[in-house]
N, C-alpha and C positions, 0 to 999 in steps of 0.2 A: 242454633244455626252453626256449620262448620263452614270454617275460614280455608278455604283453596288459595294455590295457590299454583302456577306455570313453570315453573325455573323449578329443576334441581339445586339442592344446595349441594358446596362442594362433598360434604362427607358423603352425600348421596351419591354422587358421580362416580366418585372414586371406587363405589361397592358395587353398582351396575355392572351385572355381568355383558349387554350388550356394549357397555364403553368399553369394560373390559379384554374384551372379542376384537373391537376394532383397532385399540390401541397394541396388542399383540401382530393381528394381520401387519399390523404398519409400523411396526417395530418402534415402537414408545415405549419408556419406561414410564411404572406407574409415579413413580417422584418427580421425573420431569412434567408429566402431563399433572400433576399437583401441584409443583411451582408455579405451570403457566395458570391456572385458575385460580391460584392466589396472589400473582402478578393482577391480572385482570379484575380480581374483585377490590384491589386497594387503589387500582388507575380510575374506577367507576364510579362516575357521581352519584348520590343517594336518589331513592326514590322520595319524590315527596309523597309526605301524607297527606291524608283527607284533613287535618286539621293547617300543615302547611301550606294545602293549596289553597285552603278558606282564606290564613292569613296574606299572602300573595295577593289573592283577588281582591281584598277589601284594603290594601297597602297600593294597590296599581289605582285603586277609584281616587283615594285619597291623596294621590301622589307621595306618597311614600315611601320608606324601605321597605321590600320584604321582609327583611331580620329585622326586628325588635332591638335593639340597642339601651342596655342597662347600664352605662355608661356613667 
């Protein structure tokens, strides 16, 4: 089974000749337009995963944390 996925990552972006094209037309430089996609991916909350959303679900029944605390 292959794992797809929607989202470019940044070093994808950055090599796309169609961002390329647009970011030219609109007079961007390519470091600026890499700074903001990695301003943007460190402001961005994670995705949960399928095991975090398990743990979430069975943490909400139980009245619980989400996070697991080894405290």
């Amino acid at each position: 089974m292959r794992k797809t996925r929607d989202d470019l990552t940044i070093s994808e972006a950055l090599r796309d000749p169609l961002i390329a094209m647009v970011l030219r037309a609109d007079g961007v430089k390519l470091e600026d337009f890499k700074q903001l996609l990695e301003t943007a991916a460190g402001n961005r909350e994670p995705r949960p995963t399928p095991v975090g959303k398990m743990i979430g679900a069975l943490a909400s029944r139980a009245n619980l944390p989400a996070m697991p605390c080894f405290c």
